[in-house]
C-alpha positions as CSV (number, residue, x, y, z in Angstrom):
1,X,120.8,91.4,99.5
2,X,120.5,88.9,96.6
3,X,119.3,90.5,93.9
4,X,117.6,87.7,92.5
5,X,115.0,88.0,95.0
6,X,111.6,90.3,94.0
7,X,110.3,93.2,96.1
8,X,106.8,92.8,96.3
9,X,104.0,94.2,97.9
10,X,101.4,91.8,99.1
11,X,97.8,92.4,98.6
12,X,96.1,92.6,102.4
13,X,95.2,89.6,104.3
14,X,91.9,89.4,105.7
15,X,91.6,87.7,109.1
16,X,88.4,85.9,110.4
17,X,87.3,84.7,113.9
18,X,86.4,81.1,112.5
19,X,88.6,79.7,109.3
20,X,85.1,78.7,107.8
21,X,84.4,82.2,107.3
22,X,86.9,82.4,104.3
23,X,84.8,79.8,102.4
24,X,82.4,80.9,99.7
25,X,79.6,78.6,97.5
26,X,77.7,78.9,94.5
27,X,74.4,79.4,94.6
28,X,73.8,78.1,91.3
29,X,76.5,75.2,91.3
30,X,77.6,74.3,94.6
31,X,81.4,74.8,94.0
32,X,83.4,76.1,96.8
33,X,86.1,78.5,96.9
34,X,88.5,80.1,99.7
35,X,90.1,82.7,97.1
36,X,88.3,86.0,96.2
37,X,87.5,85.2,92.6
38,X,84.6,87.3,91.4
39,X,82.8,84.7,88.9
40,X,82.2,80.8,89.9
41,X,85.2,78.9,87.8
42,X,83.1,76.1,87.5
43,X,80.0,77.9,86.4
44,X,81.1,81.0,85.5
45,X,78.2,83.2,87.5
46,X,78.5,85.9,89.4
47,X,77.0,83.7,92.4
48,X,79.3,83.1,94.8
49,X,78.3,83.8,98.5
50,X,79.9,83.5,101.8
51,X,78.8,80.6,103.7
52,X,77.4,82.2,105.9
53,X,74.8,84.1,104.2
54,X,74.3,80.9,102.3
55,X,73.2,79.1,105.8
56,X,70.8,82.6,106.1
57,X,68.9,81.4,103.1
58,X,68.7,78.1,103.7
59,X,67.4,79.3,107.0
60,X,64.8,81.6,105.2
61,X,63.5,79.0,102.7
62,X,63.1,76.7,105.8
63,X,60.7,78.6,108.0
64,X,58.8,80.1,105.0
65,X,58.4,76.3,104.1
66,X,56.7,76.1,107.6
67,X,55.1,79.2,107.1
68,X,53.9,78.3,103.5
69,X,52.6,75.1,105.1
70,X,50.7,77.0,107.9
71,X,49.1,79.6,105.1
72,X,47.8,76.8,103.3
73,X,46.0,75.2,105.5
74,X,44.6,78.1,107.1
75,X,43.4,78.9,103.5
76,X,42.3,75.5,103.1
77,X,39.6,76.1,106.7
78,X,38.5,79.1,105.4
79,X,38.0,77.6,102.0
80,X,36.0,74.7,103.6
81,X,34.1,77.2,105.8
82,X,30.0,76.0,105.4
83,X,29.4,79.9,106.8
84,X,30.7,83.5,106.6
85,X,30.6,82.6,110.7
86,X,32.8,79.5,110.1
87,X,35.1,81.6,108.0
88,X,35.6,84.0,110.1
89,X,36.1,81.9,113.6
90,X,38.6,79.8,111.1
91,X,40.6,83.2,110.1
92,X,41.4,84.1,113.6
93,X,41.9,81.2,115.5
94,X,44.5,80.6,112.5
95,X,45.7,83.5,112.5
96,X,46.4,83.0,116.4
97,X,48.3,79.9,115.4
98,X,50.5,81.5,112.8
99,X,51.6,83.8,115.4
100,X,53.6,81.9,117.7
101,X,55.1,79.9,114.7
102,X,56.5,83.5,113.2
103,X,57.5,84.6,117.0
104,X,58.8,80.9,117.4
105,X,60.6,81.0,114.0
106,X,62.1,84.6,114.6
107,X,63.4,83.1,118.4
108,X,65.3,80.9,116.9
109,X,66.2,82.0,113.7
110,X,70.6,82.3,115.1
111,X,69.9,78.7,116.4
112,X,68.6,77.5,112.9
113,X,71.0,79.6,110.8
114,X,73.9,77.2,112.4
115,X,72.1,74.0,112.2
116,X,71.9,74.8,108.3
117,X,75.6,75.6,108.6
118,X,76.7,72.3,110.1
119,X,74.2,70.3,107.5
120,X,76.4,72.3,105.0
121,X,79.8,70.7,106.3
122,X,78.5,67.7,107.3
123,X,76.6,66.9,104.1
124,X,78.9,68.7,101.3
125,X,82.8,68.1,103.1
126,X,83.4,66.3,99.7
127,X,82.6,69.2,97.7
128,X,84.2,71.7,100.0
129,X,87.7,69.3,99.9
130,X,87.3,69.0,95.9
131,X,86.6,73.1,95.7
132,X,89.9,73.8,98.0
133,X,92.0,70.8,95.5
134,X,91.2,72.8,92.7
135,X,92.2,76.2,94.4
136,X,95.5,74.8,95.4
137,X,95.8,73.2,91.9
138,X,95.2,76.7,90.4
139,X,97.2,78.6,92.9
140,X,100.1,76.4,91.9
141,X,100.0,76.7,87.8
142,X,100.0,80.4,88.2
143,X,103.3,80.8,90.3
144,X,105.6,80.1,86.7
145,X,103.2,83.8,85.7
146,X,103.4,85.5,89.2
147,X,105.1,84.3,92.6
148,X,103.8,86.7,94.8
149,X,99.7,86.2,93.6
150,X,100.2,82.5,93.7
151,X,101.6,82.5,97.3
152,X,98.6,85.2,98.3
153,X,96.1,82.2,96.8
154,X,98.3,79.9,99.1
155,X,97.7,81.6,101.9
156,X,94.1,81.6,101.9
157,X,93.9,78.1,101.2
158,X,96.4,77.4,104.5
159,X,93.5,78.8,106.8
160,X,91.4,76.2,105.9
161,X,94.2,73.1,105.0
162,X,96.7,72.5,107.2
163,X,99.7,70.1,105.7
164,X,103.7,70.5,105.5
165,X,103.0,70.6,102.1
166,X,101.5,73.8,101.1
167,X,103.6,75.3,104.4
168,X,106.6,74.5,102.7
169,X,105.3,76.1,99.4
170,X,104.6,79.0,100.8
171,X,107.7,79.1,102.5
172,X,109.7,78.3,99.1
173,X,108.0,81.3,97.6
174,X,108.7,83.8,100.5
175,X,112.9,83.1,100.0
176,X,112.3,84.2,96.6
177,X,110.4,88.0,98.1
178,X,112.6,90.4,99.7
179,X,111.2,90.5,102.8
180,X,110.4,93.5,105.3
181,X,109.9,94.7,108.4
182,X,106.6,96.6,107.3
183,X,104.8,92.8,105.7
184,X,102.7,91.1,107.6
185,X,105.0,88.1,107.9
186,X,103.8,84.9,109.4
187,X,106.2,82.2,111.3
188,X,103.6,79.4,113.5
189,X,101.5,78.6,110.9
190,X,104.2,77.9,108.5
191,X,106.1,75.4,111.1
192,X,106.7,71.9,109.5
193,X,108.0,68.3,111.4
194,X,110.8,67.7,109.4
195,X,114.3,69.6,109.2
196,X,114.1,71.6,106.0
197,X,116.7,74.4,104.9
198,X,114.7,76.9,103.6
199,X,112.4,76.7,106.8
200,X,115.3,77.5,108.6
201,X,116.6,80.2,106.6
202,X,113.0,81.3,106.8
203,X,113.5,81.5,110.5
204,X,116.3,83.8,110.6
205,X,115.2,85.7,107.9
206,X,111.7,86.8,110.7
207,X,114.1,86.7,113.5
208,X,116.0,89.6,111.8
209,X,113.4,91.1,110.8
210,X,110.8,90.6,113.6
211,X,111.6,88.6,116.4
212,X,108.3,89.2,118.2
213,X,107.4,86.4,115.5
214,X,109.6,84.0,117.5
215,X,107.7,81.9,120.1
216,X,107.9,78.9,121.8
217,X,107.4,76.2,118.4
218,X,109.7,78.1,116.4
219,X,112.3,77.6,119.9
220,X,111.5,73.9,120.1
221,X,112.1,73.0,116.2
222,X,115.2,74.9,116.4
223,X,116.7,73.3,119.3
224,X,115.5,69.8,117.9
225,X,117.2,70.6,114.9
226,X,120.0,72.6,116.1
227,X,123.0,70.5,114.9
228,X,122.0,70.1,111.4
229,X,121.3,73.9,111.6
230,X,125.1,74.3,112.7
231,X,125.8,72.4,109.4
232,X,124.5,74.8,107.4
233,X,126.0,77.8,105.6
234,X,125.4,80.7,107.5
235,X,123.6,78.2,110.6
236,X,125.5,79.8,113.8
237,X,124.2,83.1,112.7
238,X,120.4,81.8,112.8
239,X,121.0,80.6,115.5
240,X,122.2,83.2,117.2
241,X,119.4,85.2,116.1
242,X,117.0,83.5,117.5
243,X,119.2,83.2,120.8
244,X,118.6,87.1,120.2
245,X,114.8,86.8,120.1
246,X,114.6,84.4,123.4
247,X,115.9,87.2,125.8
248,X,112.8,89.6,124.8
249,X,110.6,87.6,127.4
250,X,112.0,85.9,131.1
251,X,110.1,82.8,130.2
252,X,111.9,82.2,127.1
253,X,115.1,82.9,128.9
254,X,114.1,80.5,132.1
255,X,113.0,77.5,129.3
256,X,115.6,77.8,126.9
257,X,118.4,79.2,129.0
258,X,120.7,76.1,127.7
259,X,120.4,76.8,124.3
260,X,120.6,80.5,125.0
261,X,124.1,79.7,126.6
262,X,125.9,78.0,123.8
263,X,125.5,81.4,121.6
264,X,125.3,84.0,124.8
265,X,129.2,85.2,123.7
266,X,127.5,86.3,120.0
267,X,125.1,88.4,121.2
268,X,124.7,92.0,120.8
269,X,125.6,94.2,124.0
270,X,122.6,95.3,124.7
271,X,121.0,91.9,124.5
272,X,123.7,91.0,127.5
273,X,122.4,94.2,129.2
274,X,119.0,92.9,129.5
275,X,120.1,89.0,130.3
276,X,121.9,90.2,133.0
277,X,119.0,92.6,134.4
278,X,116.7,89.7,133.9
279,X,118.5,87.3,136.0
280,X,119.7,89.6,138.4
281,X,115.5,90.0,139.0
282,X,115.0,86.8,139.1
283,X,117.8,84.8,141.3
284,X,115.3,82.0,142.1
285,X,115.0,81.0,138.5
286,X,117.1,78.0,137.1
287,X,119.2,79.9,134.7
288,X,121.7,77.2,135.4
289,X,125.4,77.6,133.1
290,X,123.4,81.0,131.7
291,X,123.7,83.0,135.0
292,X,127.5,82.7,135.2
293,X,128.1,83.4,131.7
294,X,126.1,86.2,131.3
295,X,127.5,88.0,134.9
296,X,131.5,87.7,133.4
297,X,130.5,89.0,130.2
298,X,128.9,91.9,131.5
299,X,131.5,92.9,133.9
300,X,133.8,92.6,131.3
301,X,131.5,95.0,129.3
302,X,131.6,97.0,132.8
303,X,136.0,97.0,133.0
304,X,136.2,97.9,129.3
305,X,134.3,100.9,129.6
């Protein structure tokens, strides 16, 4: 183990259904955040809200707008009113009208809650980009104080920005953790397009650890890039790794059975076992070069013992 590298414990990571759900506002300033700072740091208030329940009050001030508007000028009849008759005639049939608008407004109140939500997005995404720019610019002065918080900020901001560039950071900042079985380690959102070392090294690092973690992206960009992986110090046994990790599943072992092949005679005996019981099952699929491999190496597994 490099000793170099920190043991941390990351703080936990909150998952939402919709990545607009990590955003918060300002009440008082309009600055947006995706970190869980307590105070505004434009502003300094205590005023930030989740987006959400800022839509809910735009929502609110709209219908009681309505409402307001509806009060008045049933205030206004009465006012008018030549008799205590006319007053009265003018308080009910009003008050009859203000009915369905409160049923109306409490109908619809979901429908209206998102429409405030989409005027947010549609009519502030300057302000939400220029809130997330100064998150990321924050998140990266603090890694020289502490690595681990600063890549915690940089995952939060990832839900909501999606470039090679903060991937990679975060990335760079997880070679320098000692990593464990027992973190919530990530590997699909962190994939970039271009060949990068530590991305790789990355990638064995969760295949060792984790190889449920592997899927079909992480396959691809390693077979795209498997030469210049072979290059590497240390490549073959990433490689081999996650060779390891395709044999877990038959579809990874029917897709990838070619790459598979070339590291089949590095694998773990038990990983043999379970090729060979897959594609005994399966003598339809094209396992191609795989099938024969895999049969002599387990019957030589068979003679030995």
């Amino acid at each position: 183990m490099n000793s170099s590298k920190q043991a941390v414990q990351f703080r936990p990571f909150t998952r939402t259904e919709h990545a607009f759900q990590k955003l918060r506002v300002c009440k008082r300033c309009g600055q947006f955040t995706a970190l869980w700072e307590e105070k505004c740091t434009a502003c300094g208030r205590d005023t930030l809200v989740p987006v959400e329940q800022y839509a809910k009050l735009r929502a609110k001030r709209y219908f009681h707008k309505d409402l307001a508007v509806g009060i008045a000028l049933l205030a206004a009849s009465i006012f008018f009113a030549h008799s205590s008759q006319q007053m009265l005639l003018c308080g009910i049939v009003g008050a009859f009208l203000l009915l369905p608008l409160v049923l109306l407004q409490h109908r619809i109140v979901l429908y209206e809650q998102r429409r405030q939500l989409i005027r947010l997005f549609r009519g502030r995404i300057g302000q939400i980009q220029e809130g997330l720019g100064v998150n990321h610019k924050n998140a990266v002065a603090l890694r020289q104080l502490s690595e681990r918080v600063c890549y915690e900020m940089l995952r939060e901001i990832a839900v909501l920005i999606h470039n090679d560039r903060i991937r990679l950071q975060q990335v760079a900042l997880l070679q320098s953790f000692v990593l464990r079985k027992d973190m919530e380690l990530t590997l699909d959102p962190l994939l970039i397009k271009s060949f990068e070392p530590l991305m790789v090294r990355y990638i064995g690092e969760v295949a060792r650890l984790n190889r449920e973690l592997i899927k079909d992206r992480t396959f691809r960009y390693v077979v795209f890039y498997e030469r210049r992986i072979l290059e590497m110090a240390g490549g073959e046994d990433i490689l081999v790794r996650v060779a390891s990790a395709a044999v877990r599943k038959k579809r990874y072992v029917v897709t990838h059975a070619a790459f598979i092949s070339r590291y089949v005679r590095k694998l773990p005996k038990e990983r043999i076992q379970r090729l060979y019981h897959i594609i005994q099952e399966n003598p339809l699929e094209p396992f191609g070069d795989l099938a024969d491999e895999v049969k002599i190496m387990y019957l030589m597994e068979q003679y030995k013992s």
